[in-house]
Phi, psi and omega in degrees: 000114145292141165224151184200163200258124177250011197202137170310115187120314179279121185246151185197142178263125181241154172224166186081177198246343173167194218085221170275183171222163191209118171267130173270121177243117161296218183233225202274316189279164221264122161067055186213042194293326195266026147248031168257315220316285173346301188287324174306282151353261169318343158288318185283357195255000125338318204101016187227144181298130184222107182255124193217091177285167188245158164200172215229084156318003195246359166301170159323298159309351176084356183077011172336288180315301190308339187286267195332281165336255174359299167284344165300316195293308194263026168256022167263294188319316176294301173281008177259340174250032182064351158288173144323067177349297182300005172252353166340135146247161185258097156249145190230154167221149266304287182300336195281326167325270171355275193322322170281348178269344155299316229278307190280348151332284198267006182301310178279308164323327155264004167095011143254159155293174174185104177302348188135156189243156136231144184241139175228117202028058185306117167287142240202176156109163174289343183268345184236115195270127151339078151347340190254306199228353171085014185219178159264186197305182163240154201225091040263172167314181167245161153349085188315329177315117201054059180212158196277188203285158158221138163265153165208140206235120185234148162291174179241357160266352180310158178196026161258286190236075195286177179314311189289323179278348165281336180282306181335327190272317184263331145312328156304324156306303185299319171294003179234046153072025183279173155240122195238199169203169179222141158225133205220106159287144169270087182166162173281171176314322161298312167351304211276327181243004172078043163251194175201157161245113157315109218274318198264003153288323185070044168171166192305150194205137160320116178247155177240061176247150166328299221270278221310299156282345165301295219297327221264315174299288174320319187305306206296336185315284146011268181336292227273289184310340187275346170289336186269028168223016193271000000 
């Protein structure tokens, strides 16, 4: 694993030596890349380039730059390894969800590709504003049509980002003609990226529970299947 700063301030870890690449988004807390480390790991252990930044939702922007940024370096990273840029998958967890299904919203305007998402207990709603554009999602979806496939994956203990409101996102997707898929794991919102919450940090830390690291070996898997059709 390398890390290196790609925004003043800003940091981000790539693990693996080649392959697709994947950019990885955390959630709503600020610089809070290594608690993907687990899930980041298992995904590189595909055989896949895993770029996984940190970024802050509590800026002014809402973290827009740092999001953007972040997908410039690693379609630099992507092409430097000889890929396709436009073939990046996004994967995001639960605010970082939100953000990749903006990112493929707005994928021409900003003038990129995007080869695909996973949402991994994507957060949904009027309370949860898109980091990208600063609004929530829009209901209905726009057209799927010519945009790429989404997975999306929820725990069934979550209570956080619970079960109805991630089948909620991806039935909205699918009625507007997105192609998606839904997988539904035994675990909580932490659970799900092989995390747990710490009560007395007052946020998620990297878990070494049995339920925890399954759930993390399926997302990557997940993950890892969404490069090859990307």
């Amino acid at each position: 694993m390398t890390t290196e700063e790609y925004a003043p301030g800003r940091h981000l870890d790539v693990r693996g030596e080649g392959g697709p690449v994947v950019l990885l988004w955390h959630g709503r807390g600020a610089d809070a890349r290594e608690v993907l480390a687990t899930l980041s790991d298992h995904i590189a252990g595909h055989g896949v380039t895993v770029v996984t930044p940190d970024w802050d939702a509590g800026r002014p922007d809402g973290g827009r730059a740092d999001l953007l940024t972040s997908v410039r370096r690693a379609r630099e990273i992507a092409a430097d390894r000889g890929q396709d840029p436009d073939t990046i998958v996004v994967a995001g967890w639960s605010l970082g969800g939100v953000a990749a299904v903006s990112l493929a919203l707005h994928a021409r305007r900003l003038g990129v590709g995007v080869g695909g998402l996973v949402l991994i207990a994507p957060a949904d709603g009027p309370r949860a504003l898109d980091p990208i554009s600063g609004q929530p999602l829009p209901t209905p979806m726009p057209s799927g049509s010519g945009r790429c496939r989404v997975d999306v994956v929820y725990g069934e203990d979550d209570t956080i980002t619970p079960p109805d409101m991630v089948c909620g996102l991806e039935l909205r997707l699918r009625a507007a003609g997105w192609s998606t898929s839904l997988h539904a794991l035994d675990g909580d919102h932490g659970e799900v990226v092989g995390a747990t919450y710490d009560e007395r940090r007052d946020a998620f830390v990297p878990s070494h529970s049995a339920r925890a690291r399954q759930d993390a070996t399926t997302v990557a898997a997940i993950v890892a299947a969404a490069t090859a059709s990307s």
